[in-house]
C-alpha positions as a Markdown table, in Angstrom:
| # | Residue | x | y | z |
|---|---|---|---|---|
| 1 | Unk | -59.1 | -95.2 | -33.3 |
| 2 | Unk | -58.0 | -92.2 | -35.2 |
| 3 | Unk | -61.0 | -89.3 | -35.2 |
| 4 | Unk | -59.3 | -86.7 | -37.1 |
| 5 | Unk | -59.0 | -85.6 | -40.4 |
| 6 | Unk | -57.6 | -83.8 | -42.6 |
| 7 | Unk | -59.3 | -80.8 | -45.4 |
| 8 | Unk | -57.0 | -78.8 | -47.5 |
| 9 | Unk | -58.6 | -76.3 | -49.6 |
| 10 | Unk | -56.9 | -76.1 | -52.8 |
| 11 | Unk | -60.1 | -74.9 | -55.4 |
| 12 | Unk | -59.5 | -71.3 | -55.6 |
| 13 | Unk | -59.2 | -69.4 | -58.6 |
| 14 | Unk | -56.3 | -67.2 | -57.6 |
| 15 | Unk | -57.8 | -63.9 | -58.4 |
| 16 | Unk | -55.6 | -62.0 | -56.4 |
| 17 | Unk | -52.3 | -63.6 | -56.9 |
| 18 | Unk | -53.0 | -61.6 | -60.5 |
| 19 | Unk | -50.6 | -64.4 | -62.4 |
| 20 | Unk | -51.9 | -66.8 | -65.2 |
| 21 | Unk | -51.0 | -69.9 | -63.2 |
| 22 | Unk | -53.2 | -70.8 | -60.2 |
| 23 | Unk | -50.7 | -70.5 | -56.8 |
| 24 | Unk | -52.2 | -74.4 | -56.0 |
| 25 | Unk | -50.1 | -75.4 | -59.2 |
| 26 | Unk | -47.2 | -73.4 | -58.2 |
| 27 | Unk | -44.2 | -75.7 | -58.0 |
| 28 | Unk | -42.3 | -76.3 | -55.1 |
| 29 | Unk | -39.3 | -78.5 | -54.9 |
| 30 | Unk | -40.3 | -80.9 | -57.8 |
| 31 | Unk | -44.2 | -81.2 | -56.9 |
| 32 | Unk | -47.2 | -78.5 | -57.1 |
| 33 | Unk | -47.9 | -76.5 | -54.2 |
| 34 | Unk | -51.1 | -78.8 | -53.2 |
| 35 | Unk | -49.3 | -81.7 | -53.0 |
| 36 | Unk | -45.9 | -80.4 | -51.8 |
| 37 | Unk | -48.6 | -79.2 | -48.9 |
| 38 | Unk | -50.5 | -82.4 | -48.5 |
| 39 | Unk | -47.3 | -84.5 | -48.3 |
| 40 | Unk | -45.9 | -82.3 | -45.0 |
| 41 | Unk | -49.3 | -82.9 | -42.9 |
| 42 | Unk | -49.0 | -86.5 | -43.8 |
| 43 | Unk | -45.1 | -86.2 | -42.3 |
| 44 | Unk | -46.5 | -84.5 | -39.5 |
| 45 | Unk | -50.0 | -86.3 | -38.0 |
| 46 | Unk | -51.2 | -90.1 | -39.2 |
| 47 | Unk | -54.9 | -88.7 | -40.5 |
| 48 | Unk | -57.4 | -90.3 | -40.3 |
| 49 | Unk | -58.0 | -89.5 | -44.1 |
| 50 | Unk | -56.7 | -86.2 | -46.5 |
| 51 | Unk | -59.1 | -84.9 | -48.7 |
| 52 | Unk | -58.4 | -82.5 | -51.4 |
| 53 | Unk | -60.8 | -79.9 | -52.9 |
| 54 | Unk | -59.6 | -78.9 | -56.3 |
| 55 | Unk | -61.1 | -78.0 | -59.6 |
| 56 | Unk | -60.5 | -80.8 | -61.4 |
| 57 | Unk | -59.8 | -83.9 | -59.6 |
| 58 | Unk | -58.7 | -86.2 | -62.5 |
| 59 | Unk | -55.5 | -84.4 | -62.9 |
| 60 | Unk | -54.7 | -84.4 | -58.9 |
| 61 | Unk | -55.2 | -88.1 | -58.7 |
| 62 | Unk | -52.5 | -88.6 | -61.8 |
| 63 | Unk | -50.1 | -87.2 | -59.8 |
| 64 | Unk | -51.1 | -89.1 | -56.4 |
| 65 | Unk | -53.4 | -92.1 | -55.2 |
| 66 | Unk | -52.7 | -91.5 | -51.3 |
| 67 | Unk | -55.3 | -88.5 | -51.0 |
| 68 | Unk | -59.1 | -88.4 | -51.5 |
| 69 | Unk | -60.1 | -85.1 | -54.2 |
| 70 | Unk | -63.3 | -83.7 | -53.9 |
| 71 | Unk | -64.8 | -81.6 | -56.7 |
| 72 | Unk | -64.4 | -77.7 | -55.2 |
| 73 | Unk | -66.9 | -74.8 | -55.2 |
| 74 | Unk | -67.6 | -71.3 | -56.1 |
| 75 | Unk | -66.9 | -70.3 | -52.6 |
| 76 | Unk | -64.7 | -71.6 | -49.6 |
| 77 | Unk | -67.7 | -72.5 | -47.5 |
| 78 | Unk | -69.4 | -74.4 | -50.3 |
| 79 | Unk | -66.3 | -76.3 | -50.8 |
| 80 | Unk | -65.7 | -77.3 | -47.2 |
| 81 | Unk | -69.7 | -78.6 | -48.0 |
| 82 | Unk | -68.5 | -80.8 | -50.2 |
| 83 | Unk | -65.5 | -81.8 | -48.7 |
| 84 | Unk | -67.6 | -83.2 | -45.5 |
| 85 | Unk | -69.7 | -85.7 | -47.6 |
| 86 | Unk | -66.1 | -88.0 | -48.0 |
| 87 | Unk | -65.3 | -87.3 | -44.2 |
| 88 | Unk | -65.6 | -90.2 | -42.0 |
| 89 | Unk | -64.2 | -89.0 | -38.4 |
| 90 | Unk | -65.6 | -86.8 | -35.8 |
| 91 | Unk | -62.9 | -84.0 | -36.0 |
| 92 | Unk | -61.7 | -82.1 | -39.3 |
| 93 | Unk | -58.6 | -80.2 | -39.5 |
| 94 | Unk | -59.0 | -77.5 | -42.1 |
| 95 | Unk | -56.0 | -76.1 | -43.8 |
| 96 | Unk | -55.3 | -73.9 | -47.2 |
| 97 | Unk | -52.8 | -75.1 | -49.7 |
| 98 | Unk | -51.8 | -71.5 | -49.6 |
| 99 | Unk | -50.4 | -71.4 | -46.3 |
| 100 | Unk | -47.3 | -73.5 | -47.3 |
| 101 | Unk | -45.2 | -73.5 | -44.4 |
| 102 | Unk | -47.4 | -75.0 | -41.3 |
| 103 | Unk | -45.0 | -76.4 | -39.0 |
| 104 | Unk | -45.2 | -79.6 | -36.1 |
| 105 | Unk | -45.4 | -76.9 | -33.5 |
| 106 | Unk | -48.7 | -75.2 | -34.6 |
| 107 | Unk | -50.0 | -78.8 | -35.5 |
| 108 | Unk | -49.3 | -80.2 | -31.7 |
| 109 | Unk | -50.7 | -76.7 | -30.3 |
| 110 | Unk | -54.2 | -77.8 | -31.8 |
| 111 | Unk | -53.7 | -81.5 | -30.9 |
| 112 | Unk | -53.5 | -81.0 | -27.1 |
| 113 | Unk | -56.5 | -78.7 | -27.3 |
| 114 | Unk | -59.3 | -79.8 | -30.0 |
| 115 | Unk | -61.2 | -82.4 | -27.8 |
| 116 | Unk | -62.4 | -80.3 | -25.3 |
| 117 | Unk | -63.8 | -77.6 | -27.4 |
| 118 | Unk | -66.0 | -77.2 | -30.4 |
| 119 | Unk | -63.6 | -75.6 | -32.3 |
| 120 | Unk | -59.9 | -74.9 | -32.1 |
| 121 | Unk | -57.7 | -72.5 | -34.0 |
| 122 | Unk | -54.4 | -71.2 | -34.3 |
| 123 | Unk | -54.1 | -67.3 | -34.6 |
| 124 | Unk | -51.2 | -64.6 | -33.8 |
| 125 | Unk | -51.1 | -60.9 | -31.8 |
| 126 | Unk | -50.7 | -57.8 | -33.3 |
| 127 | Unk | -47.1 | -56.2 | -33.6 |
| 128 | Unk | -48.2 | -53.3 | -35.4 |
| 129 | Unk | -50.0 | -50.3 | -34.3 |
| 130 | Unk | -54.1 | -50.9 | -35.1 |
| 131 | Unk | -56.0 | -48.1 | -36.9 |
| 132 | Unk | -59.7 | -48.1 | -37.5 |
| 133 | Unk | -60.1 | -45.9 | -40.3 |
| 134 | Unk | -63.7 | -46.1 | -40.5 |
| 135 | Unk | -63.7 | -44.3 | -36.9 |
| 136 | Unk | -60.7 | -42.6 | -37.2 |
| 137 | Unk | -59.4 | -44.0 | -34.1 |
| 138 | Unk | -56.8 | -46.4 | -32.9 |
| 139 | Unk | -57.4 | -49.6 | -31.3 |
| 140 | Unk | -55.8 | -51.4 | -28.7 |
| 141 | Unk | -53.6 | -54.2 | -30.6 |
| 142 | Unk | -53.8 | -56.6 | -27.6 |
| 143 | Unk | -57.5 | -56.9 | -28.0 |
| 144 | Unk | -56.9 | -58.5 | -31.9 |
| 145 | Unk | -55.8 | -61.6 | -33.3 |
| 146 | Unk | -54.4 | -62.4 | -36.4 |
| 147 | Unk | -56.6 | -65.6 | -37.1 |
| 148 | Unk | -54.5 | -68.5 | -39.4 |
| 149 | Unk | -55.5 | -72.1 | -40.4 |
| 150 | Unk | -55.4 | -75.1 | -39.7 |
| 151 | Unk | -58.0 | -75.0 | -37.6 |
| 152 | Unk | -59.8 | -77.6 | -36.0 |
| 153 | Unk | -64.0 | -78.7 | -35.7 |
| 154 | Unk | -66.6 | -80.9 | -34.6 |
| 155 | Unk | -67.6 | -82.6 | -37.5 |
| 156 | Unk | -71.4 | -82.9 | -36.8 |
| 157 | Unk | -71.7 | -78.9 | -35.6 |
| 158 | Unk | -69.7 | -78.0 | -38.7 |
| 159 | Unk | -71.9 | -79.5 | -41.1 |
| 160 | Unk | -75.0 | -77.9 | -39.7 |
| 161 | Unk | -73.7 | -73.9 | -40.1 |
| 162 | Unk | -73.7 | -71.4 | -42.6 |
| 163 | Unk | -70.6 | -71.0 | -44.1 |
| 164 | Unk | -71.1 | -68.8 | -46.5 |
| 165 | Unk | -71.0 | -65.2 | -44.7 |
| 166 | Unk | -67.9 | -66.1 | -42.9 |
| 167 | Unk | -63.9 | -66.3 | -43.9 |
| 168 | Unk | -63.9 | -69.4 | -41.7 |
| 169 | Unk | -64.4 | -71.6 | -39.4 |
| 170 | Unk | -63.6 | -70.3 | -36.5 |
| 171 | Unk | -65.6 | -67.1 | -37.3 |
| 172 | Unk | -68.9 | -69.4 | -37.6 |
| 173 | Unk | -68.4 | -71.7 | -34.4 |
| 174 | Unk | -67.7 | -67.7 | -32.8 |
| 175 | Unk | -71.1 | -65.9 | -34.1 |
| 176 | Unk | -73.0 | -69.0 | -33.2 |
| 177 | Unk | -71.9 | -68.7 | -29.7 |
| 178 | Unk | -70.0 | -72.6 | -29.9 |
| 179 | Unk | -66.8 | -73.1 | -27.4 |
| 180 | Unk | -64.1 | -71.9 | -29.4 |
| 181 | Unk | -60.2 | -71.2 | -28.5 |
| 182 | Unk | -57.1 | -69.9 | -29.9 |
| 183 | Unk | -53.8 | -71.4 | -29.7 |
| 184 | Unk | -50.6 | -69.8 | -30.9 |
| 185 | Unk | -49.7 | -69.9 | -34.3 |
| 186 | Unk | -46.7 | -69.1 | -36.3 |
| 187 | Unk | -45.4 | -65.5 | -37.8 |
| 188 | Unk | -43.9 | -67.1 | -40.7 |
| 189 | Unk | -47.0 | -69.2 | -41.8 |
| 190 | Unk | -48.3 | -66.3 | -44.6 |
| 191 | Unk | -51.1 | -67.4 | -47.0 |
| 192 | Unk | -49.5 | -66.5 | -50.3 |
| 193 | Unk | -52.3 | -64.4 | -51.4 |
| 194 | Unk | -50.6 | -62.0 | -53.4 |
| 195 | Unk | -47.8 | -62.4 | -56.5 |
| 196 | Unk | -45.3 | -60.0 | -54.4 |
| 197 | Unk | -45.7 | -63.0 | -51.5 |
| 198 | Unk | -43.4 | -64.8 | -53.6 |
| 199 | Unk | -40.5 | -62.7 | -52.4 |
| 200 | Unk | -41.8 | -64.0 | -48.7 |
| 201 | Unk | -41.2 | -67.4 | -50.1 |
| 202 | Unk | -38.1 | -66.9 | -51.7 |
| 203 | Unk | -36.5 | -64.5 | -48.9 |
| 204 | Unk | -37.2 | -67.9 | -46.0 |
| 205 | Unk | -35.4 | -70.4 | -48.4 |
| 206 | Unk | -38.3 | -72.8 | -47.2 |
| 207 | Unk | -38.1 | -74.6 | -50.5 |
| 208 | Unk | -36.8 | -74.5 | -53.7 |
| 209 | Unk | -38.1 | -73.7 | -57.1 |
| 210 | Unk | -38.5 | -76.4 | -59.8 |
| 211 | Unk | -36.4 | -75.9 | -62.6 |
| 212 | Unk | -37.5 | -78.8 | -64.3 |
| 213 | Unk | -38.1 | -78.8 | -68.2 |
| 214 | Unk | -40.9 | -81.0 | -69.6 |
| 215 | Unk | -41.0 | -82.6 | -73.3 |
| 216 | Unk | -44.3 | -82.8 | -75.5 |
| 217 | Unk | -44.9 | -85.3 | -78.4 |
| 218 | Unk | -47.8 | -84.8 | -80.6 |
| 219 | Unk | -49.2 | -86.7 | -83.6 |
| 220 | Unk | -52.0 | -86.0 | -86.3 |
| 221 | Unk | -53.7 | -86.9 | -89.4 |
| 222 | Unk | -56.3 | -85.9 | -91.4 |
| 223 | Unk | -57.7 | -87.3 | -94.5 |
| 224 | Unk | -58.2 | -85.2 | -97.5 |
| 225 | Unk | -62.3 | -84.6 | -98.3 |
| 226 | Unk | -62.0 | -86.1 | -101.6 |
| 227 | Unk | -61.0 | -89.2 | -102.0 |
| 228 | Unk | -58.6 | -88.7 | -104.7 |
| 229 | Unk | -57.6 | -84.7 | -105.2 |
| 230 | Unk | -59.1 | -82.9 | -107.5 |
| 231 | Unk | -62.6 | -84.9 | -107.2 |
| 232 | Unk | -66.0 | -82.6 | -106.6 |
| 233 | Unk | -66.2 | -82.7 | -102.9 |
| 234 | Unk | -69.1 | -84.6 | -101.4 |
| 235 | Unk | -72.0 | -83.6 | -99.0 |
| 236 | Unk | -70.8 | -85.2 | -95.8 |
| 237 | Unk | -67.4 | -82.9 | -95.7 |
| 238 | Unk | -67.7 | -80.3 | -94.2 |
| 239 | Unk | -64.6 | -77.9 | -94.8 |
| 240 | Unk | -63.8 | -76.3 | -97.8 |
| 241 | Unk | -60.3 | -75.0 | -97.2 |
| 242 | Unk | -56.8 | -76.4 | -96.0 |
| 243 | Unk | -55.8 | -74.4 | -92.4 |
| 244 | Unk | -52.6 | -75.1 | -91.0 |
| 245 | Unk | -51.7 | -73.2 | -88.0 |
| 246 | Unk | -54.4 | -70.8 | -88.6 |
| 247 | Unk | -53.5 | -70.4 | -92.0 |
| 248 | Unk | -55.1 | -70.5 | -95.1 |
| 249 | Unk | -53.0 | -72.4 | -97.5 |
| 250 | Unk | -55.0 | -73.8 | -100.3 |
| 251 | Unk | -58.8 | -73.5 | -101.7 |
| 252 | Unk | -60.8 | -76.5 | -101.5 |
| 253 | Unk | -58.9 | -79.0 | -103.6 |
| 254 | Unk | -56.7 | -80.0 | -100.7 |
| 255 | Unk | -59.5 | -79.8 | -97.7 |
| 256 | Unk | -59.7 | -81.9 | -94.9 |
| 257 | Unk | -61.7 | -84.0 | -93.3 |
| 258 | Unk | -62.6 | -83.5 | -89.5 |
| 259 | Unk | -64.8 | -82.6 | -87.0 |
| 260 | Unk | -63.1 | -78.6 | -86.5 |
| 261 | Unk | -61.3 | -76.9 | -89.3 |
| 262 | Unk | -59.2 | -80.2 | -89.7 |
| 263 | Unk | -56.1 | -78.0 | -88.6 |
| 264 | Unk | -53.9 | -80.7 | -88.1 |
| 265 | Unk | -50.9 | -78.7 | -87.6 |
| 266 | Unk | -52.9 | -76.9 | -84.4 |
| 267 | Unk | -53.9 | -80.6 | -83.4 |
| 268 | Unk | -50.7 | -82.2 | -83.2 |
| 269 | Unk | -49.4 | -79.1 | -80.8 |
| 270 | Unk | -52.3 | -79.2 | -78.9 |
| 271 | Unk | -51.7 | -82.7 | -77.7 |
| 272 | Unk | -47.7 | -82.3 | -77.3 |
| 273 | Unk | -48.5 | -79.5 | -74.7 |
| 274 | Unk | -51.0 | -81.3 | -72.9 |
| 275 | Unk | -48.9 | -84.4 | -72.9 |
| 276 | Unk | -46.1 | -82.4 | -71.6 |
| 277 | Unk | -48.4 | -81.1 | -68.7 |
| 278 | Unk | -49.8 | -84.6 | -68.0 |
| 279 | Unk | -53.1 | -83.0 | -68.9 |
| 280 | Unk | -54.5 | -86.0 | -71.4 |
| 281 | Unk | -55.1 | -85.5 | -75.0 |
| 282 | Unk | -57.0 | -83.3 | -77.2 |
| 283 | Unk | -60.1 | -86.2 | -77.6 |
| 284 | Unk | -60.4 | -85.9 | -73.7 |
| 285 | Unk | -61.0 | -82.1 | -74.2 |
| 286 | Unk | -62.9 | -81.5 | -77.4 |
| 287 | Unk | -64.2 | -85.1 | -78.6 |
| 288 | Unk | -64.8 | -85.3 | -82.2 |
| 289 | Unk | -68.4 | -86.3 | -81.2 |
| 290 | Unk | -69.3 | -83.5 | -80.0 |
| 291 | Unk | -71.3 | -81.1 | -82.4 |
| 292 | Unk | -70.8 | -77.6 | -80.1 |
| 293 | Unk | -67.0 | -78.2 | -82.0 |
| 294 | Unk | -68.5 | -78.6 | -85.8 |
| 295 | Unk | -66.0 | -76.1 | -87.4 |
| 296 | Unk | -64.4 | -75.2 | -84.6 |
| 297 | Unk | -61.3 | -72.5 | -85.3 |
| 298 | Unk | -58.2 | -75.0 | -84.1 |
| 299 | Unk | -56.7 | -71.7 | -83.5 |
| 300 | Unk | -59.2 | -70.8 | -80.6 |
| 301 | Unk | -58.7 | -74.6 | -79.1 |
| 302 | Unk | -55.2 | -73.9 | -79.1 |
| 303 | Unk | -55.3 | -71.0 | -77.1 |
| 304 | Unk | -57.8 | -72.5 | -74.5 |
| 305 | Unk | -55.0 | -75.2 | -74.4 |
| 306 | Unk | -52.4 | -73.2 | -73.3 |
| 307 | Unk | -54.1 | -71.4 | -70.9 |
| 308 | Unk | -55.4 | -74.4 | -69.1 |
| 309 | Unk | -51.5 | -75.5 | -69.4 |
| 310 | Unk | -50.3 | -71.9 | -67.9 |
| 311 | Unk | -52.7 | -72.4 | -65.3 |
| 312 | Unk | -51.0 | -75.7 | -64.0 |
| 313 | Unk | -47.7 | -73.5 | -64.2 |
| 314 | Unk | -46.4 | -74.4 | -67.7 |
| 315 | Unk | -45.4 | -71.9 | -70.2 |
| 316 | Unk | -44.1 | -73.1 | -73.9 |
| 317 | Unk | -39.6 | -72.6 | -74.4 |
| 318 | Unk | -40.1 | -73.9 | -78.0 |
| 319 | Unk | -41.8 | -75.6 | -80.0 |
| 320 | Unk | -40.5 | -77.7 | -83.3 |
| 321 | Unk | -42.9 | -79.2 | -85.8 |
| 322 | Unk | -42.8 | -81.4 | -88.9 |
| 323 | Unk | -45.6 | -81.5 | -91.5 |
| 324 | Unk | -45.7 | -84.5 | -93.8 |
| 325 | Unk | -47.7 | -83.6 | -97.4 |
| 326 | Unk | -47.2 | -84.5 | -100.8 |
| 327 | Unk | -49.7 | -82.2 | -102.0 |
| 328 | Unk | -49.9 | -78.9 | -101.8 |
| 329 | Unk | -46.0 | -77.5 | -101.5 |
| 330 | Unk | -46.5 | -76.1 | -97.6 |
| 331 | Unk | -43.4 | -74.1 | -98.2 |
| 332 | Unk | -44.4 | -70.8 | -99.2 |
| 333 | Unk | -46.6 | -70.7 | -96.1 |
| 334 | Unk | -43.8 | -72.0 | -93.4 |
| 335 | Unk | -43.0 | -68.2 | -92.5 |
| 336 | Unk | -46.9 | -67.2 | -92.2 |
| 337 | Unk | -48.0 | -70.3 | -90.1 |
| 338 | Unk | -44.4 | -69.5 | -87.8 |
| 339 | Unk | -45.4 | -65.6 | -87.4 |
| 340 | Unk | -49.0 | -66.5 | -86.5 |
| 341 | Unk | -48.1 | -69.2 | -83.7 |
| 342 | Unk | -45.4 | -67.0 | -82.5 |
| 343 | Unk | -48.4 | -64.5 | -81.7 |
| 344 | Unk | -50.8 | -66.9 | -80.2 |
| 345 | Unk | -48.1 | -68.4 | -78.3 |
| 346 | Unk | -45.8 | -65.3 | -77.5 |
| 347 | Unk | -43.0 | -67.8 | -78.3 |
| 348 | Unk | -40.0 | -67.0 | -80.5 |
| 349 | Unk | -38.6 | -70.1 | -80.8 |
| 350 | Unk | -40.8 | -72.2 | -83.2 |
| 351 | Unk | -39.3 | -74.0 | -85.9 |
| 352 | Unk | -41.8 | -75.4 | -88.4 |
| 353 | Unk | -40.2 | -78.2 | -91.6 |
| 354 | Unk | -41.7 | -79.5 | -94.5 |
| 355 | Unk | -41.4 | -82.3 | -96.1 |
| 356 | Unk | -43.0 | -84.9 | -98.5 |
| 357 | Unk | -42.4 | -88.8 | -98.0 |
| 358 | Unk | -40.9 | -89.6 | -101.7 |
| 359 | Unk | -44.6 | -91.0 | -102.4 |
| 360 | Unk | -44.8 | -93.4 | -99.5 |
| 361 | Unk | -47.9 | -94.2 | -97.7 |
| 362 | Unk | -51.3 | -92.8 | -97.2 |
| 363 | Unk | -49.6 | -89.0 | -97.6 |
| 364 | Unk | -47.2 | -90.1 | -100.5 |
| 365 | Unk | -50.8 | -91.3 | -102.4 |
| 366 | Unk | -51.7 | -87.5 | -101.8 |
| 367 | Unk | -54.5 | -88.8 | -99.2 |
| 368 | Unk | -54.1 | -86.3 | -96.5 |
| 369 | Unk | -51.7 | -84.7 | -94.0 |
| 370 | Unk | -49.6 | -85.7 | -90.8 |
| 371 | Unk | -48.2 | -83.4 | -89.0 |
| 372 | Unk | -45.5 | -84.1 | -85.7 |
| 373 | Unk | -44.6 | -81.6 | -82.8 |
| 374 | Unk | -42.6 | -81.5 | -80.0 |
| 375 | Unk | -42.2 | -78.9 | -77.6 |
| 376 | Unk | -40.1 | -78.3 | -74.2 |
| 377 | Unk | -42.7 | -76.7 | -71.5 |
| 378 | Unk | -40.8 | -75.2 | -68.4 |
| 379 | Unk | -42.5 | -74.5 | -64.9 |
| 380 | Unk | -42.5 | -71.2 | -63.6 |
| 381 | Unk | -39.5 | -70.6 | -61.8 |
| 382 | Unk | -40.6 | -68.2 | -58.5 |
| 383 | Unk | -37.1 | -68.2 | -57.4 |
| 384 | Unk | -36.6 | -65.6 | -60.4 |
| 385 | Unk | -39.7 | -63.9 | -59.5 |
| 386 | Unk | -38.5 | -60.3 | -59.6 |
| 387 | Unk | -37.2 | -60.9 | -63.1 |
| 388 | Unk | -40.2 | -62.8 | -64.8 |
| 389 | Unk | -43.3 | -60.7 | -65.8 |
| 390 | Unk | -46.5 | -62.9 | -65.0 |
């Protein structure tokens, strides 16, 4: 019976790699880093089960069913916490997503090892000269290791330490006097810590980057606040203005109904980047029902939208949008509405049309607005990293 398993730590918040995506969401040949990472130890070792911590598990299931995600931490040891409730075996491999190029070698290394010791890890010596500059002396490299993951631990002791005042494992089993050993590891397994790591990456030709271009449909309506224009507005509306795009285009004759500002326009992009992310819908993120979003600026929602979307590694190519009103003419705003999205975007390329539907339908009866958008969301291409400014 299989008593290992597998923990890859993929909940950071990439402080350090000082890019707007997180590194775990970095795309590598066609899938993100976490999972191109998760499928290789599966490749390599039949476990016994691979969990995933991660921020937000939902979205990692969408994308696979063959791992179990566990809600991450605020640190690494509170994660690893977490991640030990879900395991069933009496080992644990521990691994970061961020070390993305773990081979069989340093995986059979541990193997032939792990049952006769508490904890097993894989580490590499010193090539470089050692200075200790707090004692302004030099240190005898042969004495140091270079400590990687995965590494591998007894279960039961590993749920009973302190985690939190160590980098790892192997550091905890080691101050707590457990049997411990090091096995050799691999030079070439770097944890991509830092955004000039990416030129490791891309100098090995390990992997490819994903070129891939993503398309974004979004729909949405809202009713005017009067039921016929012109009409004194009644108590339960709540807007008194008509904002498209973070523009004010008309008073309150032509207000709409909704939860926020009823910016429809901002609505119907919101949901055509998120569906171009696989990241749900704008309901699953700010539900109408929810009061802390009474008036909400659109404008602001759109923004926390395309962060979250930049943090899974998408950024916007261009964006094309079609706004259905009778009433009032949108044209003489079209060139306001373009310049402010281009600014909350940092996109050129938005088109924005205007139309009317010849009196047809709920908008042709001058009942309210639909707006349509479609946008083409690109991953961030790494290979190109010396040329894109993150």
């Amino acid at each position: 019976m299989n008593d290992l398993s597998l923990i890859l730590l993929a909940a950071g918040d990439s402080t350090r790699f000082n890019c707007e995506f997180k590194k775990q969401n970095l795309y590598i040949d066609k899938v993100p880093l976490w999972l191109y990472v998760a499928n290789n130890f599966k490749k390599m070792y039949a476990f016994k089960e691979i969990i995933i911590t991660c921020n937000e598990p939902y979205q990692y299931e969408k994308l696979s069913n063959d791992f179990i995600f566990v809600k991450g931490a605020n640190t690494r040891g509170a994660s690893i916490k977490n991640a030990l409730k879900e395991c069933t075996s009496q080992y644990v491999m521990i691994s970061d997503v961020a070390r993305l190029l773990v081979k069989e070698e340093v995986l059979n290394n541990l193997l032939l090892e792990y049952k006769n010791y508490d904890c097993v890890f894989s580490a590499i010596k010193l090539v470089d000269t050692l200075y200790n500059y707090k004692e302004n002396k030099y240190e005898n490299r042969d004495d140091f290791l270079l400590v990687q993951t995965p590494q591998i631990s007894k279960v039961e002791i590993l749920k009973k330490l302190n985690l939190e005042n160590y980098s790892d494992e192997s550091s905890a089993f080691c101050a707590a006097a457990y049997k411990c050993k090091w096995v050799q590891g691999d030079y070439n397994n770097f944890k991509l810590t830092f955004k000039s790591d990416l030129k490791k990456l891309k100098n090995l030709n390990y992997a490819s980057a994903s070129k891939d271009n993503f398309i974004g449909y979004g729909y949405d309506v809202h009713e005017f606040c009067s039921s016929n224009v012109g009409e004194k507005l009644s108590e339960k509306n709540i807007n008194d203005k008509l904002i498209l795009g973070g523009i004010c285009c008309a008073d309150s004759k032509y207000a709409l109904k909704a939860n926020s500002d009823a910016d429809v326009l901002s609505h119907a992009i919101i949901d055509a980047m998120l569906g171009a992310c696989n990241l749900g819908d704008i309901g699953e993120l700010f539900s109408p029902d929810d009061l802390s979003y009474r008036k909400a600026d659109s404008i602001e929602l759109l923004k926390i939208v395309y962060k979250k979307c930049k943090e899974y590694g998408f950024y916007l190519s261009n964006l094309d949008i079609s706004i259905a009103a009778q009433v009032p003419k949108i044209n003489p705003f079209k060139k306001e509405i373009q310049k402010n999205l281009q600014e909350v975007l940092k996109c050129k390329n938005i088109n924005i049309k205007a139309t009317t539907t010849e009196r047809l339908g709920f908008v042709g009866r001058c009942e309210g607005i639909s707006v349509s958008a479609v946008c083409n969301m690109r991953l961030f291409d790494w290979s190109c990293y010396e040329d894109i400014d993150c």
